[in-house]
C-alpha positions as CSV (number, residue, x, y, z in Angstrom):
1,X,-33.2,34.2,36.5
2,X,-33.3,37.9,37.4
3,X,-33.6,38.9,40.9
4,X,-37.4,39.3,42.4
5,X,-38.6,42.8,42.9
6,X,-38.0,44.1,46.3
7,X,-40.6,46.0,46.9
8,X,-44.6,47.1,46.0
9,X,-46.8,50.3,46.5
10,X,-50.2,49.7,48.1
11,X,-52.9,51.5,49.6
12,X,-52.7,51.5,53.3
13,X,-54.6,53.6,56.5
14,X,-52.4,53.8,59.7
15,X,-55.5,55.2,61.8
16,X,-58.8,52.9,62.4
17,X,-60.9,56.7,63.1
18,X,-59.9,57.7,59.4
19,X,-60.4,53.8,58.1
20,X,-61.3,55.0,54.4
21,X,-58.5,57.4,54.0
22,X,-56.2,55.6,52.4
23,X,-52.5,56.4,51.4
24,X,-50.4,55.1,48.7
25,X,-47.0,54.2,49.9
26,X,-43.9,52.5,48.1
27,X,-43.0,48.9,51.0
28,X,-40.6,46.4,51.0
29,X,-41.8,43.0,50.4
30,X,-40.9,39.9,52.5
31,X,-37.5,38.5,52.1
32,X,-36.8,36.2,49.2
33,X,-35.8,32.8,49.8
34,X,-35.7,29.3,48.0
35,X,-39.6,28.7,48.8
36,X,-40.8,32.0,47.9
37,X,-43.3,33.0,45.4
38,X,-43.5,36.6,44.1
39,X,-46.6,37.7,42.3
40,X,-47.9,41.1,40.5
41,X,-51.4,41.2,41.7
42,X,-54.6,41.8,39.4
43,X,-57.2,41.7,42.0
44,X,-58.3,41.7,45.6
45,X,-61.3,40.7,46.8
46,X,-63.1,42.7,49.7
47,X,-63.7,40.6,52.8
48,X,-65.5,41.5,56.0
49,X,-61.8,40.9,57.9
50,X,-60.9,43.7,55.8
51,X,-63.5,46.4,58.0
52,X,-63.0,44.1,61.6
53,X,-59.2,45.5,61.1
54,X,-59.3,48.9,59.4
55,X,-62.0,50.0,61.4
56,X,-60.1,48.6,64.6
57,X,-63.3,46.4,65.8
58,X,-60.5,43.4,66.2
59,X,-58.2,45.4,68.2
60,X,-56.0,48.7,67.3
61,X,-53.2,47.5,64.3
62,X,-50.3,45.9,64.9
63,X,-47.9,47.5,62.2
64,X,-48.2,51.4,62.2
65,X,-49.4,51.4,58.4
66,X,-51.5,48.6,57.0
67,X,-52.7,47.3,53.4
68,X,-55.3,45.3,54.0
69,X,-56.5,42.5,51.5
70,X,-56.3,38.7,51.6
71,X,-57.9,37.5,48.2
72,X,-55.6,38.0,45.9
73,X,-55.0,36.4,42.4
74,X,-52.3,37.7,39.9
75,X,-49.6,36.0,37.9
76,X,-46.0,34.7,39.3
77,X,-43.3,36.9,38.4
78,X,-40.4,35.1,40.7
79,X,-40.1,32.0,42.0
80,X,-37.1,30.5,44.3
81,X,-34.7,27.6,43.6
82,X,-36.5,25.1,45.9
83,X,-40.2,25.8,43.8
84,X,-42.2,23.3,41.7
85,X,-45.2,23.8,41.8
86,X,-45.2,27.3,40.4
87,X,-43.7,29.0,37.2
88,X,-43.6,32.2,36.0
89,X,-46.6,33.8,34.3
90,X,-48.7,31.4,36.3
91,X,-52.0,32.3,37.3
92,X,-52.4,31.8,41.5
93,X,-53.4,33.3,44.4
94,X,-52.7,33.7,47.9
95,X,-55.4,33.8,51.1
96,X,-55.4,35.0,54.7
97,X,-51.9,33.3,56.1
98,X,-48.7,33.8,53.9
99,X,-46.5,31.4,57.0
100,X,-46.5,29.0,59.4
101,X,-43.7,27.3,61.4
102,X,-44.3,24.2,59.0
103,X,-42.8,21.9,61.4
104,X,-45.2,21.3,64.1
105,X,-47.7,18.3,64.3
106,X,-50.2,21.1,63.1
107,X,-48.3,21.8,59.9
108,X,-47.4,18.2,59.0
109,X,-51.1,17.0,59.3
110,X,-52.2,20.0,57.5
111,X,-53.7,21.9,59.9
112,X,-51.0,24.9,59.2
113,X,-53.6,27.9,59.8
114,X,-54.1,26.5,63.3
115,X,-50.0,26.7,63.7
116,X,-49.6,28.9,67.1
117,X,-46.3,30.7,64.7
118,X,-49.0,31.7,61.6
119,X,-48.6,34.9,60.3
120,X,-51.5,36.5,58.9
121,X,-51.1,38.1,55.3
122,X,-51.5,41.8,56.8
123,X,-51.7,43.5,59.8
124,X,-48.8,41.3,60.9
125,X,-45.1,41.0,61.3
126,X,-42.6,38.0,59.3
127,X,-39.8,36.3,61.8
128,X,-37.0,38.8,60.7
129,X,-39.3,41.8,61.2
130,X,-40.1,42.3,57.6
131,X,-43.9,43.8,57.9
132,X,-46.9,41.6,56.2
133,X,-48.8,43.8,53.6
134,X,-51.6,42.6,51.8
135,X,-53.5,42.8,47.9
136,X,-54.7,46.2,47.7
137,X,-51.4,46.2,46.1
138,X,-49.1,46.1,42.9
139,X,-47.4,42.4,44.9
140,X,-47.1,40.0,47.3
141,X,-44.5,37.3,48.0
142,X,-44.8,34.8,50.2
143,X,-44.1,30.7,50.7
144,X,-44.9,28.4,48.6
145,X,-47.1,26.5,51.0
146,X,-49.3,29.4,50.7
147,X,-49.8,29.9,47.3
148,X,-52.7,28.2,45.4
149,X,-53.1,27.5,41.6
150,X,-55.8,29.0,40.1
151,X,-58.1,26.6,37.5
152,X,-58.7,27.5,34.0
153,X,-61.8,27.6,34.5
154,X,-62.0,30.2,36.6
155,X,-62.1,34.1,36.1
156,X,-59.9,35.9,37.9
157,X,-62.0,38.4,39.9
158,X,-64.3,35.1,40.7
159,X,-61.3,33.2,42.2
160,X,-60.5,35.9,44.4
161,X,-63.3,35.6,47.1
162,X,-63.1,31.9,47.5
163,X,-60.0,32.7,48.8
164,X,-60.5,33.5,52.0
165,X,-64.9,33.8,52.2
166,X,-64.9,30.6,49.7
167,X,-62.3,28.6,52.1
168,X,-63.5,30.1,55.1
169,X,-66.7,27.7,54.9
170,X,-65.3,24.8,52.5
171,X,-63.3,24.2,55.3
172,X,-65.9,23.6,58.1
173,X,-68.5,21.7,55.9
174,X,-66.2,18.8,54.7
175,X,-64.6,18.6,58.3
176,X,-67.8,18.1,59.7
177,X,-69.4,15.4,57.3
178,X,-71.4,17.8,54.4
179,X,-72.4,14.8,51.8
180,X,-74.7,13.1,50.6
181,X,-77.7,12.5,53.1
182,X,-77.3,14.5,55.8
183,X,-78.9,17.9,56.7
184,X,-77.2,21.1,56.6
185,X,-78.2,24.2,57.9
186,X,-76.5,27.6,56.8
187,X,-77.1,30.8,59.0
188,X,-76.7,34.5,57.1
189,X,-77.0,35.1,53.4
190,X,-73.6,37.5,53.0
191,X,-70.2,37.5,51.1
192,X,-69.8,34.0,53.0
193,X,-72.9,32.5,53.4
194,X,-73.7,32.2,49.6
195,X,-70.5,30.5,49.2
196,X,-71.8,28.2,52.2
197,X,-74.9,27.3,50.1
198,X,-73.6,26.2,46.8
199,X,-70.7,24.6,48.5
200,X,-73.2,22.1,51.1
201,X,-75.5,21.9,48.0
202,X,-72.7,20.6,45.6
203,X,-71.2,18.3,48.4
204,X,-74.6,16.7,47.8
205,X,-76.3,17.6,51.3
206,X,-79.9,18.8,51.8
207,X,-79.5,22.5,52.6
208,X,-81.5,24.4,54.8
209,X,-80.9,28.5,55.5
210,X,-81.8,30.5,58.0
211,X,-81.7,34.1,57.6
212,X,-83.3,37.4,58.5
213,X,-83.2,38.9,55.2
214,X,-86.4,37.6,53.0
215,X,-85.6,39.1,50.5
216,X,-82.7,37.1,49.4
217,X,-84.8,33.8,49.6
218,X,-85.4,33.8,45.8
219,X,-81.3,33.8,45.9
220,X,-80.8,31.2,48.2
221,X,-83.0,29.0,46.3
222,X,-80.9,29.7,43.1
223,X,-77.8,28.9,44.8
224,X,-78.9,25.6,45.9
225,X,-80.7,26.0,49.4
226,X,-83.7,23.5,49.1
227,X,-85.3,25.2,52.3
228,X,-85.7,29.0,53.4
229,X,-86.5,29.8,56.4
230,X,-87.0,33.6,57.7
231,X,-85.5,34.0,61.7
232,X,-87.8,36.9,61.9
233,X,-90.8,34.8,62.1
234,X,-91.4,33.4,65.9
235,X,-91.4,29.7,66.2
236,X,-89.1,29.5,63.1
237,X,-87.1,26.5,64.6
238,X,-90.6,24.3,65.6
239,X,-90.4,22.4,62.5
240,X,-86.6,21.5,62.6
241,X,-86.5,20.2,65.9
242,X,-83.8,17.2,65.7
243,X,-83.7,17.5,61.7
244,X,-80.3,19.3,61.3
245,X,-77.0,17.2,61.6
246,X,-75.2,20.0,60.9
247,X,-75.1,23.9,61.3
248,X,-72.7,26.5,59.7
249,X,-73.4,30.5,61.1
250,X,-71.8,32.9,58.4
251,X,-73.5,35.6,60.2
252,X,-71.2,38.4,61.0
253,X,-73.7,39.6,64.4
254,X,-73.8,38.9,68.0
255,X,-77.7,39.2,67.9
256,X,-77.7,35.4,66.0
257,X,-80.7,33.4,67.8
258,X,-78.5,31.0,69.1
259,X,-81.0,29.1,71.3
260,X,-83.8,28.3,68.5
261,X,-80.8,27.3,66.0
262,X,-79.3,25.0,68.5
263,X,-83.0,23.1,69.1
264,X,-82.7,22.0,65.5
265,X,-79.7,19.9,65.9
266,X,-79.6,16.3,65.9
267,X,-77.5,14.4,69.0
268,X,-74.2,15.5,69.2
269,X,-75.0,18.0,66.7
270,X,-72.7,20.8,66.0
271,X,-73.0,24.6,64.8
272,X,-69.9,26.5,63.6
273,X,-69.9,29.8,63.2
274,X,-67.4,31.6,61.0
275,X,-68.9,34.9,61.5
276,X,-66.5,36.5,63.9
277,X,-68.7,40.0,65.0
278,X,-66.8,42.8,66.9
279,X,-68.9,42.0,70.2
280,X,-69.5,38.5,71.9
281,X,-72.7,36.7,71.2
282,X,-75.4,37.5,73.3
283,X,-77.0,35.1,75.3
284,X,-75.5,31.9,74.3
285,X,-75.6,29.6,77.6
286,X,-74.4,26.0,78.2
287,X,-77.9,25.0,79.3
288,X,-78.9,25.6,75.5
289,X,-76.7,22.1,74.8
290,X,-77.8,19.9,77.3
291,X,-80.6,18.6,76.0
292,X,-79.4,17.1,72.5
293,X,-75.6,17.2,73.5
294,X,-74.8,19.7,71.1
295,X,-71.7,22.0,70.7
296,X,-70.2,25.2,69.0
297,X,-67.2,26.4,67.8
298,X,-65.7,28.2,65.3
299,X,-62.9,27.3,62.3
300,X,-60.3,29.9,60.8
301,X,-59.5,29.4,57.1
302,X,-58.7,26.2,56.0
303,X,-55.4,24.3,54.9
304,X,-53.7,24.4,51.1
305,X,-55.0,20.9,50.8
306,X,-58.2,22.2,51.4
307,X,-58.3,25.5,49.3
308,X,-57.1,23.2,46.3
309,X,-59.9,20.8,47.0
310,X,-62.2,23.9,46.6
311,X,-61.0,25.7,44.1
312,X,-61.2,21.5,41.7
313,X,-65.2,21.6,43.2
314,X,-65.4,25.4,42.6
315,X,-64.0,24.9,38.2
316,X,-66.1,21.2,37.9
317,X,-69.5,22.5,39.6
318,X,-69.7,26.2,38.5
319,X,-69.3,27.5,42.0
320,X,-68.9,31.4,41.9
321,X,-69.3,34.8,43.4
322,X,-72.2,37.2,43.2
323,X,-70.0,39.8,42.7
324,X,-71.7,43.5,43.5
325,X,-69.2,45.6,41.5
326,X,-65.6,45.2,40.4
327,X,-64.0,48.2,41.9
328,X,-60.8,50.1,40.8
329,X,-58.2,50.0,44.1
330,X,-58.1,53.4,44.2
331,X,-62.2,52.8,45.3
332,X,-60.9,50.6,48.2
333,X,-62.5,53.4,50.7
334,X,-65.4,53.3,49.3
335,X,-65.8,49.6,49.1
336,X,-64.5,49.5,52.8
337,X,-67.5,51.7,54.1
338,X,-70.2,50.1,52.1
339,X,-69.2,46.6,53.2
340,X,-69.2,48.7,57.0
341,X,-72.6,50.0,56.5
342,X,-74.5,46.5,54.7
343,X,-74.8,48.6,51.5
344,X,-72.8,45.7,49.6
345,X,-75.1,42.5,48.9
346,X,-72.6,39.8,48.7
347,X,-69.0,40.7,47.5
348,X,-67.0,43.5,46.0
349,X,-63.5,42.9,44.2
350,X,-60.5,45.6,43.7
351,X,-58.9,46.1,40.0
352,X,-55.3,47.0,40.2
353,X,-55.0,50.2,38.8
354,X,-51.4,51.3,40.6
355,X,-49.3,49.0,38.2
């Protein structure tokens, strides 16, 4: 087999002021080795994470030029000695971690995105140095363990959002019991909330969302939600006191009603919010989960095991994107500011158009 390429052009920003103003740039990729996995990329989905780092709300960036873009699905063009799973001209895709130390108690009971040696797919640096560059790009390589097989039954530019908004909530709702009858409540209607809907609803739960946007109830009810309920309206948790077992916040805010939400929790009830806004939330108090023992907390990602888990439920139940457009990369600063400004419904996806 011919050697893997060594290195991939993408369009990057090295200043969070200027965040649309992207650059095209020639990069080297990550070292090969006997795990690796080298892919030509095809498209890039356009997550929130993407703005949160650009736009330096998560803190200034950590590599002096960065290609964002962590859902990405294209077709293997290399693959080391040591790989099985993967062959070349193989549909896959990679999500928001491309490494993890893979030998800690973490990584064994696959828990690797929670590995404290993780390196996210951009914005970040491999052991030897090498920068981490994501999919608004012509490649990628990166370990096996981080590379997902994409079903037949799934197109392309559909895949490429459950890869990190898809698995962002798959991974929360079956670690917290989503089945058959309990009660699940889904906070925020956005790129990951409508993922969190057809997910709970396909898990067989009862799904109840919360959101201050009425005018998507008509899509959450098409998605699966079997209850809307608008936060906008006072005393919009009276009726759900103790019916929820289970709450998942997609909202990317620090103004979510955090008090009213937890009231409609069952004992030892749980919210888990996945929304991760610039600012802290406001308000939130430890008195607010005294009185029915509840708790929060938030998840990152999810595992390979779980990402393939999702990606079998996503090809057997239908579960797909609303995608808003399907953007050429070039378009990635546009796509960046409209996500920025809420002018983008649910999801946009980049088209290679540098190869």
């Amino acid at each position: 087999m011919s050697s893997p390429q060594s290195t991939a052009k993408g369009y990057g920003i090295s200043d969070t002021k200027n965040y649309t103003d992207f650059s095209v740039k020639e990069y080297k990729l990550k070292t090969p080795c006997k795990d690796s996995v080298t892919l030509d990329i095809e498209f890039c989905g356009v997550c929130g994470s993407d703005v949160h780092t650009l736009t330096g709300g998560w803190g200034g960036l950590n590599v002096p030029w960065v290609v964002a873009g962590h859902e990405i699905v294209g077709k293997v063009t290399h693959v080391g000695e040591d790989v099985k799973e993967f062959k070349v001209g193989q549909r896959v895709g990679v999500g928001a971690q491309v490494l993890s130390c893979l030998k800690c108690d973490r990584c064994k009971a696959d828990n690797e995105q929670y590995c404290p040696e993780q390196v996210d797919t951009y914005n970040a640096k491999f052991p030897d140095e090498v920068e981490a560059q994501g999919g608004y790009s012509t490649a990628i390589r990166t370990h096996q363990r981080y590379v997902f097989a994409i079903p037949e039954a799934i197109k392309s530019e559909e895949a490429a959002p459950m890869l990190c908004a898809g698995l962002t909530v798959y991974s929360p709702l079956v670690r917290n019991g989503t089945g058959p009858g309990k009660t699940v409540g889904i906070v925020g209607i956005g790129g990951l909330g409508h993922f969190a809907i057809q997910f709970a609803h396909h898990l067989g739960a009862k799904v109840i969302v919360f959101s201050h946007s009425p005018n998507k109830k008509e899509d959450a009810l098409s998605l699966g939600a079997d209850e809307f309920v608008s936060t906008s309206e006072d005393g919009f948790a009276k009726k759900y006191f103790d019916k929820i077992d289970y709450i998942l916040s997609a909202a990317d805010a620090n103004s979510v009603p955090i008090s009213d939400l937890l009231s409609t929790l069952k004992i030892d009830g749980r919210l888990t919010s996945v929304g991760l806004p610039d600012d802290a939330w406001e308000g939130l108090q430890p008195q607010m989960m005294a009185s029915n023992a509840s708790a929060v907390g938030c998840s990152h990602i999810g595992s390979k095991k779980e990402a393939n888990a999702m990606l079998k439920l996503a090809a057997e139940k239908g579960i797909k994107p609303i995608i808003d457009e399907v953007l050429p990369m070039s378009q990635a600063g546009k796509a960046i500011e409209n996500v920025k400004t809420n002018k983008v419904r649910y999801r946009y996806v980049l088209k290679q158009d540098l190869a």
